[in-house]
Every structure is written in C-alpha cells, then in structure tokens.
PASE-742483 format. One record per residue (C-alpha): x, y, z. Coordinates in steps of 0.2 Angstrom, whole numbers, plus 5000, padded with zeros to 4 digits. Layout:
residues N
XYZ ...
//
This chain:
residues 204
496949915042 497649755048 499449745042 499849565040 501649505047 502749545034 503849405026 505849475020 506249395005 507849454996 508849404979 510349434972 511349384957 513149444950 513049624941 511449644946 510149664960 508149634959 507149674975 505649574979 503749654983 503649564998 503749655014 505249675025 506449655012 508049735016 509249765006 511049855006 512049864987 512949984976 512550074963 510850014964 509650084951 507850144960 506350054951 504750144944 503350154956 501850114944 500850164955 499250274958 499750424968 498950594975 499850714986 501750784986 503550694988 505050784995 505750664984 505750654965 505050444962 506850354957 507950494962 508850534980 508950704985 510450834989 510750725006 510750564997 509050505003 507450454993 505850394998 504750324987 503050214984 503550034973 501749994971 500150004976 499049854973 497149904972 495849764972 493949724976 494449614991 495249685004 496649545009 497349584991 497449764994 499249814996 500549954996 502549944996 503750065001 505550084998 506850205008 508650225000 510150325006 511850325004 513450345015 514250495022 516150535027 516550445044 515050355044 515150175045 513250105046 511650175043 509750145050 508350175042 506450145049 504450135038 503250195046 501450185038 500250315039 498250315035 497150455032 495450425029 494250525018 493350615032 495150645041 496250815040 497850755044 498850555042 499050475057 500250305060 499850125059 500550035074 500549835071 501749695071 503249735060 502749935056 504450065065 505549955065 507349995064 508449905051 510449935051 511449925035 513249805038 514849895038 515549965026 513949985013 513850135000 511850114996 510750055010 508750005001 507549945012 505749905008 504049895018 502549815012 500749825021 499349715014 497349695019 497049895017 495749985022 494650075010 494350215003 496050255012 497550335008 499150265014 501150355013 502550305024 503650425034 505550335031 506850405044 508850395040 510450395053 512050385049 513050295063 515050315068 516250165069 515850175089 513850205086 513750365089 512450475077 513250565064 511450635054 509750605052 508550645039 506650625036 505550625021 503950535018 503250455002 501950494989 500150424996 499450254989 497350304987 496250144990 494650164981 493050094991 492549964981 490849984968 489249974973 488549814970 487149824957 485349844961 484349674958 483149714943 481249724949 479949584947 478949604934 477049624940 476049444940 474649454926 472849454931 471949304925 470549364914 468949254904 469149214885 468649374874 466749384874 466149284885 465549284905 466549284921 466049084927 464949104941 463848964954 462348954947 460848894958 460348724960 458648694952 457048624962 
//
C-alpha cells in the first residue's frame, strides 16, 4: 500500500459540526454526535461503531471505499475521546495496520503522515480526529490501532488508553473475462456434384 500524503480539511458552522472524509482532519468540539460507518467490516471492535466506551474513548471505521482501481481504493478512520478531571489536553495517534490473506497477524504501515501525534487546544471536552489512507492494496484488510493520553496543565501524562478499529477488507478485483475463441476457418469445398479442378495435360 502506498498512502498518499494526507490533506486536513475541516468545517464548522454554528450549532453543528460536519467532518470531512479527507485525511488528517482533526477535529476538537462538544457534544459531537459520532457518524455511521457505512462500511464493509470483518473482525471485532473494543468499541461499539458510534459509541465510546466506559473510559470515554471510541475508535471506529468512517468508511471504506472499495473500487476496481487501486488509487481509488480508500479507508478512513476516526479516534474520539473525551476529557478527564485535571486534564487539560489530550493526544491521540492512527496508526494503520495491513494484513494480507496469506498473513496471521496485522502489521503497521509506516509512510508519510501514518503515527502521528495530534494535540487537542486547551480546555476541549471531545477531542475527534480522523485518518484517511488511499491507493490500497488488494485483497487486504486494513484497521487502525488509535492511541489516547490525557495531558496535565504542566504536560505531564495523566492516562492512556488503546483500542483498535473494525478492519476495512479490500476485495482483489474480478478477473478479467476470457476472450471468446475463434471460430475454426471453413475448408473450401467444389460445388455439389462435380470434380475437384485439376491440371490437365497439355495435348500433342
């Protein structure tokens, strides 16, 4: 897989928030309502889709794109958490792991942009922060492990939690179809009833 840089795009409007499928797109609000993953998944989730868990952490597949080509192949992921008493920011990192089908285990995608660490501003209740990977491999199957801190006034580390997504599964494309065999060429043949042509020998 070759993840492409990632572009942060954000938008905001009064009394409501919307989060944009591109990549690196952090976001810190309150209250925010988690959107649907309409996504194709396979494999387990710590946390239930749209819902953080009992420490206030969710982590969750927003969609996974599956297409013939492979540069329009992509998967986002979104990590959400939500303050704690005494803490004043909080970090959260994607990484993106891969597992092909003739692999036993995941294993991490290091390019441009993947484990980075993003930091809330001061002050915020719900820290959101979304990762998208495009040009996937497939067949593949793609999660992301999404780490939390929670940071004192002086920096100092407070918590962390982990928890790791729901897998997005890249088909392999279909097989392109066989081309249809010629038909045989047919033989030449006389008229009915009469002789093959032949020389016949010149006369003295």
């Amino acid at each position: 897989m070759d993840a492409r840089p990632l572009i942060p795009a954000c938008a905001r409007r009064a009394g409501a928030w919307r989060a944009l499928a591109l990549a690196g797109c952090v976001t810190a609000l309150l209250g925010a309502a988690q959107a649907r993953a309409d996504v194709q998944q396979t494999g387990g989730s710590q946390t239930p889709a749209g819902a953080s868990d009992q420490q206030g952490v969710s982590a969750t597949v927003e969609q996974c794109l599956t297409a013939l080509a492979q540069p329009e192949r992509s998967a986002t992921f979104a990590g959400e958490m939500t303050s704690l008493a005494g803490a004043v920011r909080m970090q959260m990192r994607i990484d993106v792991e891969e597992r092909l089908p003739d692999e036993a285990g995941f294993h991490t995608v290091h390019a441009p942009g993947l484990g980075v660490w993003r930091v809330s501003s001061p002050g915020v209740k719900t820290y959101r922060y979304l990762k998208q990977v495009t040009n996937l491999s497939a067949p593949a199957y793609y999660r992301a492990a999404v780490r939390f801190h929670w940071l004192s006034a002086d920096g100092r580390l407070i918590k962390v939690a982990q928890r790791r997504t729901p897998a997005c599964f890249q088909p392999a494309p279909p097989a392109p179809e066989a081309a249809p065999e010629a038909a045989p060429e047919a033989t030449q043949t006389t008229g009915a009833g009469s002789a093959p042509a032949t020389a016949s020998p010149a006369s003295g």
